[in-house]
C-alpha positions as CSV (number, residue, x, y, z in Angstrom):
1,X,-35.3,53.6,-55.9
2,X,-35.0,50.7,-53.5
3,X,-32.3,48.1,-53.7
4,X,-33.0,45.1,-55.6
5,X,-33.1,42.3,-53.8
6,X,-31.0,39.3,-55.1
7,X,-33.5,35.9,-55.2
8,X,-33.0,32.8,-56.9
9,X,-36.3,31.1,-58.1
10,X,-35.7,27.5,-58.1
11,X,-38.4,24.5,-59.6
12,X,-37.6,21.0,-57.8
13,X,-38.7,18.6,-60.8
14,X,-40.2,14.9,-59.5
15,X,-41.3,12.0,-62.2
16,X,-40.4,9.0,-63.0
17,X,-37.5,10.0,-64.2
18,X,-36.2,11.1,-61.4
19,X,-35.3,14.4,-59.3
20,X,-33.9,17.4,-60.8
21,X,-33.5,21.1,-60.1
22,X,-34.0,24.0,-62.7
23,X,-32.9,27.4,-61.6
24,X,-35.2,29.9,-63.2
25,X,-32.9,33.0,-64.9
26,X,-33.4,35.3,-67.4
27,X,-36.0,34.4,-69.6
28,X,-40.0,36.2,-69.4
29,X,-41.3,33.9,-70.3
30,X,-40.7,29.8,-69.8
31,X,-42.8,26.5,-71.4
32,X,-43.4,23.7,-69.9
33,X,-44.4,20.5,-71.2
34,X,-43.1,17.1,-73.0
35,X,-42.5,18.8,-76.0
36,X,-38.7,19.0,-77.0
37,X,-39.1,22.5,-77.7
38,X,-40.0,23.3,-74.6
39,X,-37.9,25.1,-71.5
40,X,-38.4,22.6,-68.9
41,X,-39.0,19.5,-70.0
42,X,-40.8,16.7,-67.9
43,X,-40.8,13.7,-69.8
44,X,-44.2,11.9,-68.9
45,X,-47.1,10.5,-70.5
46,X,-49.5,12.2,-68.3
47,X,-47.9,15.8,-69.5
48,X,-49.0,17.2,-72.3
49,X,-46.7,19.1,-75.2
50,X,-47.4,22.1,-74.1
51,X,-48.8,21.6,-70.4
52,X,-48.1,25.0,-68.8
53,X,-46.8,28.3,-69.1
54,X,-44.6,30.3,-66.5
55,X,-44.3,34.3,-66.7
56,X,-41.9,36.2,-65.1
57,X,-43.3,40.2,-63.7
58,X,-41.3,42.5,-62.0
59,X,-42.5,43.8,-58.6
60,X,-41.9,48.1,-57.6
61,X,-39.4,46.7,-55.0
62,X,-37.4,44.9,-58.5
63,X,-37.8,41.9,-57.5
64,X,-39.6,38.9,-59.8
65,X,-42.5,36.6,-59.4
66,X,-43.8,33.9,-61.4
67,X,-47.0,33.0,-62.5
68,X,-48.3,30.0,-63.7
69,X,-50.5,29.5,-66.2
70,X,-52.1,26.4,-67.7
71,X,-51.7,25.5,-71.5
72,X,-50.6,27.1,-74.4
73,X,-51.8,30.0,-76.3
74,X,-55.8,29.6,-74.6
75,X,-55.8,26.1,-75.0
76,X,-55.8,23.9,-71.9
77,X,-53.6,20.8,-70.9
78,X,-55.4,17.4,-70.7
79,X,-54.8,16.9,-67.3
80,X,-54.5,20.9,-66.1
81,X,-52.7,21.7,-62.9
82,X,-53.4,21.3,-59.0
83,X,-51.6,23.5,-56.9
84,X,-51.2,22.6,-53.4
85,X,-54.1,20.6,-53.9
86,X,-56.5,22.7,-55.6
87,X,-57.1,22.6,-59.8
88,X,-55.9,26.3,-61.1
89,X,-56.3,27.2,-64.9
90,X,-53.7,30.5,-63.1
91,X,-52.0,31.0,-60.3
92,X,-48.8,33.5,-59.0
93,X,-46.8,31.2,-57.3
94,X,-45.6,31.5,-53.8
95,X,-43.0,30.0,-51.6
96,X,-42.9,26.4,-51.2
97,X,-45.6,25.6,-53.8
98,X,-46.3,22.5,-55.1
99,X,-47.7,21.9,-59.1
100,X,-48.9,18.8,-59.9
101,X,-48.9,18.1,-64.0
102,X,-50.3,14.5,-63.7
103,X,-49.7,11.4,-61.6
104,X,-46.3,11.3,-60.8
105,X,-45.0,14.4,-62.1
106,X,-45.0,17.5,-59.3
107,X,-42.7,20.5,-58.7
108,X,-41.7,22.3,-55.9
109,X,-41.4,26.3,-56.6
110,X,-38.6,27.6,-54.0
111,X,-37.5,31.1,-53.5
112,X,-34.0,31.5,-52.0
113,X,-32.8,35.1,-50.8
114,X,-29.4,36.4,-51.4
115,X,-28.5,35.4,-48.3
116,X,-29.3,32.2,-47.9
117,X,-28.9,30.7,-44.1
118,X,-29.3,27.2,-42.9
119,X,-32.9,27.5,-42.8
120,X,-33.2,28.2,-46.1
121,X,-31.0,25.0,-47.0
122,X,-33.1,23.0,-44.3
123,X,-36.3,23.4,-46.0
124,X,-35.4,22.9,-49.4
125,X,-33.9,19.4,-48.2
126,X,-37.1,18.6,-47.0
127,X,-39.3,19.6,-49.8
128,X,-37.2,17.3,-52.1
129,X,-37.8,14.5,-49.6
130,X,-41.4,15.5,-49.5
131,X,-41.7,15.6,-53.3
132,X,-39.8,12.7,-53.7
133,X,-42.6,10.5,-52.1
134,X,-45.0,12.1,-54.9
C-alpha cells in the first residue's frame, strides 16, 4: 500500500464579519450554512440555513478530497454557489478554489502538504489578501 500522504485542507472564510480560517479534520461529512447547528458557520443574510454541504472521500493513494455540494438533503440554497466564477449545484474542489455563498461571503479552499515550504505559505497570504477584497 502506498504511504499516506499528510495534507491539511484548510477553508479561508471572508464576510462581513470578517476573516477566519477553519481547518477541515476528521469529520465525513461537514454543513455549512447560518444555521447554529451547522459546522461552519458564516453568519450572513445572503446565506441560507443550510446553504451547502462538504463531503469528505478517500482517494487509493489515502489521501482526501472534498466535494461540495449545494443545499441540504435535495433541496437547494436561495442563492446557490459560484465557484471560481461559475454557478455549480456540485463540484470536487481543487486547490485554490474560490466559493461564493452570496454577496460578500466567499471562501478560499487550500490544500497544504506535509511539508509545507515558503511557497506554500506565500500563496496562502495572497489568497487571503485576494479574498479579503471580496
Amino acid at each position: 500500500m502506498p504511504k499516506k500522504q499528510r495534507q491539511t485542507h484548510l477553508l479561508i472564510i471572508n464576510s462581513d464579519q470578517g476573516s477566519n480560517k477553519y481547518v477541515l479534520e476528521d469529520l465525513d461529512l461537514y454543513s455549512i450554512g447560518r444555521h447554529s447547528s451547522c459546522d461552519i458557520r458564516l453568519l450572513s443574510r445572503f446565506v441560507s440555513r443550510r446553504h451547502a454541504t462538504l463531503e469528505r472521500h478517500e482517494r487509493t493513494d489515502g489521501t482526501y478530497y472534498y466535494q461540495i455540494i449545494d443545499g441540504n438533503n435535495g433541496k437547494p440554497s436561495v442563492n446557490g454557489l459560484m465557484i471560481n466564477g461559475r454557478k455549480r449545484q456540485t463540484h470536487i474542489l481543487q486547490n485554490n478554489d474560490e466559493i461564493i455563498f452570496g454577496p460578500g461571503v466567499a471562501i478560499a479552499y487550500t490544500i497544504i502538504g506535509e511539508e509545507s515550504d515558503q511557497f506554500d505559505i506565500t500563496l496562502i497570504m495572497m489568497m487571503e489578501e485576494k479574498m479579503a477584497k471580496v
